[in-house]
C-alpha positions as CSV (number, residue, x, y, z in Angstrom):
1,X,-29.3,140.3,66.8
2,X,-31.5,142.4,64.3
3,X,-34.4,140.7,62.4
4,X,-35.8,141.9,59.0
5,X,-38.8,141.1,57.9
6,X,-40.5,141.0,54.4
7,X,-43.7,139.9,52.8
8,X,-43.4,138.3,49.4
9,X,-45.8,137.0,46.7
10,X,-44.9,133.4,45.6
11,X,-46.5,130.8,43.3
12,X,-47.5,127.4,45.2
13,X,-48.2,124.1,43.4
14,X,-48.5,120.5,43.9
15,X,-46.4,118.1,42.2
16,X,-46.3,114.1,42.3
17,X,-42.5,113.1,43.7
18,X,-40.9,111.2,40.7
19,X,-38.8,108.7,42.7
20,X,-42.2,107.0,44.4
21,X,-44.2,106.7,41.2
22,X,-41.3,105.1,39.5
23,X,-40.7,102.8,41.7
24,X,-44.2,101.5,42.6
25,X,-44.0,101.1,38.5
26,X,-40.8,98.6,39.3
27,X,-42.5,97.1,41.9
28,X,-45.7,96.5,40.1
29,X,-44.1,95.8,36.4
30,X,-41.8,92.7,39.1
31,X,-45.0,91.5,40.3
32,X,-46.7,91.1,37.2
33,X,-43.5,89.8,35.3
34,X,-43.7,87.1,39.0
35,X,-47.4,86.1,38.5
36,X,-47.2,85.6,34.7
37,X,-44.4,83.6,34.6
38,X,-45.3,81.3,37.6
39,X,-46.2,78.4,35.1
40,X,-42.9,78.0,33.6
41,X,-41.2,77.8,37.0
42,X,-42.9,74.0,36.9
43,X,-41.8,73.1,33.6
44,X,-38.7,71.6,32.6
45,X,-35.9,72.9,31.2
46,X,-37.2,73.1,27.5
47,X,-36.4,76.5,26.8
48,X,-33.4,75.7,24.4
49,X,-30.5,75.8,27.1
50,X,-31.4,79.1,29.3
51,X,-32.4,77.9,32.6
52,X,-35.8,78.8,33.4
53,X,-34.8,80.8,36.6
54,X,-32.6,83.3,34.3
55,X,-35.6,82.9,31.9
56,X,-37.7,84.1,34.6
57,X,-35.0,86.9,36.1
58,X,-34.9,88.5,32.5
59,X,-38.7,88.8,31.9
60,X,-38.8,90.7,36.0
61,X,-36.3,92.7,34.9
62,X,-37.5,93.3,31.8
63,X,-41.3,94.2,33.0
64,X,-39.5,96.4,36.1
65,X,-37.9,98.4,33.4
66,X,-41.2,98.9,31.6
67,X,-43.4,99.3,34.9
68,X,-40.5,102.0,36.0
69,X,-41.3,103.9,32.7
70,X,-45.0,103.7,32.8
71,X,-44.6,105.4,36.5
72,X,-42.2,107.8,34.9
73,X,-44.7,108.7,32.5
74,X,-48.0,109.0,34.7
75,X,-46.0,111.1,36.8
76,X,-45.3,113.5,34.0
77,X,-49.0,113.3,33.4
78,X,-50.5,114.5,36.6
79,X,-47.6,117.1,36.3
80,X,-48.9,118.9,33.9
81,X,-52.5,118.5,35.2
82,X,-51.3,119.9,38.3
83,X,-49.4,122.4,36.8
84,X,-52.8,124.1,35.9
85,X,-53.9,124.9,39.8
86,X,-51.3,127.1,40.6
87,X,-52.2,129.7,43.7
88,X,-50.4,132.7,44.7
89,X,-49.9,133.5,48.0
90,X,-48.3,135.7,51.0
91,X,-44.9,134.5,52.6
92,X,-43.3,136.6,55.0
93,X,-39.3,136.0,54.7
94,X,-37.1,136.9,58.2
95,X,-33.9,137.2,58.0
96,X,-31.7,137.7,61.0
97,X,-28.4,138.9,61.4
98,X,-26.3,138.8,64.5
99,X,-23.9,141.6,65.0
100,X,-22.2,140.5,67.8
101,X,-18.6,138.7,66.8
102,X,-17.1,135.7,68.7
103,X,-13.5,135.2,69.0
């Protein structure tokens, strides 16, 4: 085996991982959309036919969707306010080759 060995300037830079902001914006737009629609859940079924469980599935759904987005967006946000502390620094890349052949 023969190992080669360089040492390379590269950029390093933080950035926020989409998937868990928009997701805790689900979560949180669900639990909101839950807590603000607790006093219908008590009511009766005045809402002109709908039953107030799909009444109440819609509006979780509805506020996940938005909560998701918000996420979405605050995560672009600190993006580009991360994108503005960006550091160079030393990598040293091995690569290793092995010469012998297996049949």
């Amino acid at each position: 085996m023969s190992e080669k060995s360089s040492i390379e300037t590269v950029t390093v830079r933080r950035s926020p991982k989409y998937r868990r902001f928009f997701l805790f914006g689900v979560a949180l737009g669900a639990i909101v959309a839950l807590i603000s629609a607790t006093p219908l859940i008590g009511m009766p079924n005045s809402t002109g036919g709908v039953p107030v469980y799909q009444l109440v599935g819609f509006f979780v759904l509805f506020t996940g969707a938005v909560g998701g987005l918000i996420g979405l967006g605050s995560a672009l946000i600190l993006d580009v306010m991360l994108r503005r502390s960006v550091r160079l620094a030393e990598a040293k890349r091995t690569t290793t080759t092995d010469s012998t052949t297996t049949k």
